[in-house]
C-alpha positions in Angstrom: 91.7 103.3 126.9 91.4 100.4 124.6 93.3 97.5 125.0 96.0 97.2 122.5 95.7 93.3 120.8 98.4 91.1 121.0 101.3 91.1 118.4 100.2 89.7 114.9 96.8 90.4 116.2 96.2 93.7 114.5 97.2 92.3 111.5 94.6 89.9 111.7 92.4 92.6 112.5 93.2 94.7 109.5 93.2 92.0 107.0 90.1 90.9 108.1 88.4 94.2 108.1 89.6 95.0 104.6 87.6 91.4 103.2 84.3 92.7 104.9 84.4 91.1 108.8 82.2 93.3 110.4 83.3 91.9 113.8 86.8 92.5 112.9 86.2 95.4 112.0 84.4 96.7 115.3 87.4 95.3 117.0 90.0 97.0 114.9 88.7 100.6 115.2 88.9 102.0 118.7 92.4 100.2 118.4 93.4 101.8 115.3 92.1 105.3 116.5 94.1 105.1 119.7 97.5 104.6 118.0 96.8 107.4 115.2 95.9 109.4 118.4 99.4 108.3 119.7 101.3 109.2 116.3 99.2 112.4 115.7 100.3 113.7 119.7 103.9 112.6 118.3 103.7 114.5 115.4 102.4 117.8 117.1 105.3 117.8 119.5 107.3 118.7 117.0 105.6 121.7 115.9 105.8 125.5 117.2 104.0 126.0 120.3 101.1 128.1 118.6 100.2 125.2 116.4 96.2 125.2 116.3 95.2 121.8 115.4 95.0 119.0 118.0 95.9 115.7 118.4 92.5 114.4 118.2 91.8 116.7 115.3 95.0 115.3 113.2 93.8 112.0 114.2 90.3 112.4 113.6 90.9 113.8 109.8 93.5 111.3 109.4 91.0 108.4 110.4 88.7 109.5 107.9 90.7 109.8 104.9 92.1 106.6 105.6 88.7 104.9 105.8 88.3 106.5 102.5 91.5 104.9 100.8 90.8 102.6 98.3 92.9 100.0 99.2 91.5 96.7 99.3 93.7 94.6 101.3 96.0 96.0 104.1 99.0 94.1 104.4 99.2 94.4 108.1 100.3 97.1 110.5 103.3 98.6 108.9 101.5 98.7 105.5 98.6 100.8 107.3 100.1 103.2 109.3 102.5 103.4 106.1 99.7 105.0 104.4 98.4 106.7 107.9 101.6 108.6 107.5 101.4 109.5 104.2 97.8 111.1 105.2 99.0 112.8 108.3 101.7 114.3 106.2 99.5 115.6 104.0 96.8 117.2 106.5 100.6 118.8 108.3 101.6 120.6 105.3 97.6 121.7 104.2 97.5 123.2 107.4 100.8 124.5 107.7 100.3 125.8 104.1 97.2 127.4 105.1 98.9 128.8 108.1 101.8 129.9 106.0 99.1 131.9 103.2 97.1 133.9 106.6 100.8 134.9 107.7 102.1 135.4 104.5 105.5 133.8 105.1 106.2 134.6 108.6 107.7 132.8 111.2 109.9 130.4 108.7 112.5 128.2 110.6 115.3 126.1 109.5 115.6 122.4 110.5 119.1 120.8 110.4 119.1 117.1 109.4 122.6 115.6 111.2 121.0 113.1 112.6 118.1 111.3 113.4 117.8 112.4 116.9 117.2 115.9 115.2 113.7 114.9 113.6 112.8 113.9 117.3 113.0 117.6 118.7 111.3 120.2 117.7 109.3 123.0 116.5 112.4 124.3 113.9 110.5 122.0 111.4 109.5 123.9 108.8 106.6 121.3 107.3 106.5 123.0 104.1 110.1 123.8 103.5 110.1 119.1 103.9 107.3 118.6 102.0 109.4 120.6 98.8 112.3 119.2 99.4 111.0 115.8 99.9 108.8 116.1 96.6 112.4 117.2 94.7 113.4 114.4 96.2 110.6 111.8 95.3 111.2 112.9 91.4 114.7 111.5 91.6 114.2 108.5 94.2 110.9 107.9 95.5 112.3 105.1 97.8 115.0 107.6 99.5 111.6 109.6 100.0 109.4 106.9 101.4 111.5 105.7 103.9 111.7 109.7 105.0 108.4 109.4 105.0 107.6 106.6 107.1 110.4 106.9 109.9 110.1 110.8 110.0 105.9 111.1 109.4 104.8 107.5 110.3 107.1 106.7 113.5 108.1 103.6 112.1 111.1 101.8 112.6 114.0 100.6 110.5 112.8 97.1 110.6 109.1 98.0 110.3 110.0 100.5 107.3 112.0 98.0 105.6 109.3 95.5 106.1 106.8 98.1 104.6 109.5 98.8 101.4 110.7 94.9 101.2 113.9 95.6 101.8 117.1 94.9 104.1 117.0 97.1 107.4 120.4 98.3 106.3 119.1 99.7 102.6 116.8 101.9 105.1 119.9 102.9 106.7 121.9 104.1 103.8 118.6 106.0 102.4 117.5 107.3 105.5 121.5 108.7 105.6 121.3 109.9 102.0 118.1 111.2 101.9 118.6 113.3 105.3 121.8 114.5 103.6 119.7 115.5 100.3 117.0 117.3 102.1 119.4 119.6 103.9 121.1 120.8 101.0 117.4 121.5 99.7 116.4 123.0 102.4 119.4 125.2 102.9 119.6 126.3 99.2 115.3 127.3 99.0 116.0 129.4 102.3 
């Protein structure tokens, strides 16, 4: 396993990396790979026990893609794995859409939205049921639908998300509230 820098390091790491540091660069990668690893084995508990793709896999593809991104200068750690969850939500919903198509439709479950604590259990998540709602939602507040986003897909935290949006840890509160209240009624009404 690698060894995980110390705090602020990875920052240093990634904004280095992004203006060419070669070195910085060869640091930052095994480190980075290792916590998408992490996040992709988080993300995969919560699916149905059948689920096909791997940790590694999710990781892998998301690794790629993100090497791929055009963004010139990451802002540190929250701002990257920001986007890493933006990428591993999108490979969960291709795959679950491509599930979805060879099953046509079957095996559907509802998710309910109380809480937060809900999000950390389970295999009721139905990925593309989310992605609808949270693209309904994105077209009237695409904040409400980031900061779904990044705590639900991304694992962040309050503070990290709200360091990620530039906002107060308590406007990610009251989105995080509204939005999971919004979703639900989405979700309930497509079902």
């Amino acid at each position: 396993m690698t060894d995980v820098p110390p705090p602020g390091e990875l920052t240093r790491l990634l904004q280095e990396s992004s203006a060419g540091n070669r070195e910085s660069m060869d640091r930052l990668l095994p480190v980075v790979y290792d916590e998408l690893r992490r996040l992709a084995a988080s993300y995969l508990r919560r699916e149905r026990q059948d689920h096909t793709l791997q940790a590694t896999a999710l990781a892998h593809e998301a690794y790629m893609r993100l090497i791929d991104q055009r963004v010139s200068h990451w802002n540190g750690r929250s701002h990257f794995f920001g986007i890493a969850a933006q990428v591993m939500r999108r490979i969960l919903v291709d795959h679950a859409r491509a599930h979805q198509a060879e099953k046509r439709g079957g095996d559907l479950k509802r998710v309910t939205l109380d809480d937060a604590s809900a999000w950390a259990s389970p295999q009721d998540v139905n990925l593309i049921a989310l992605d609808d709602a949270l693209k309904a939602l994105a077209t009237r507040d695409e904040r409400k639908a980031r900061v779904v986003e990044l705590r639900f897909f991304g694992g962040l935290s309050v503070d990290e998300t709200a360091d990620v949006l530039g906002i107060a840890a308590v406007t990610v509160m009251r989105d995080w509230t509204m939005a999971k209240a919004f979703l639900l009624k989405e979700m309930t009404a497509s079902d």
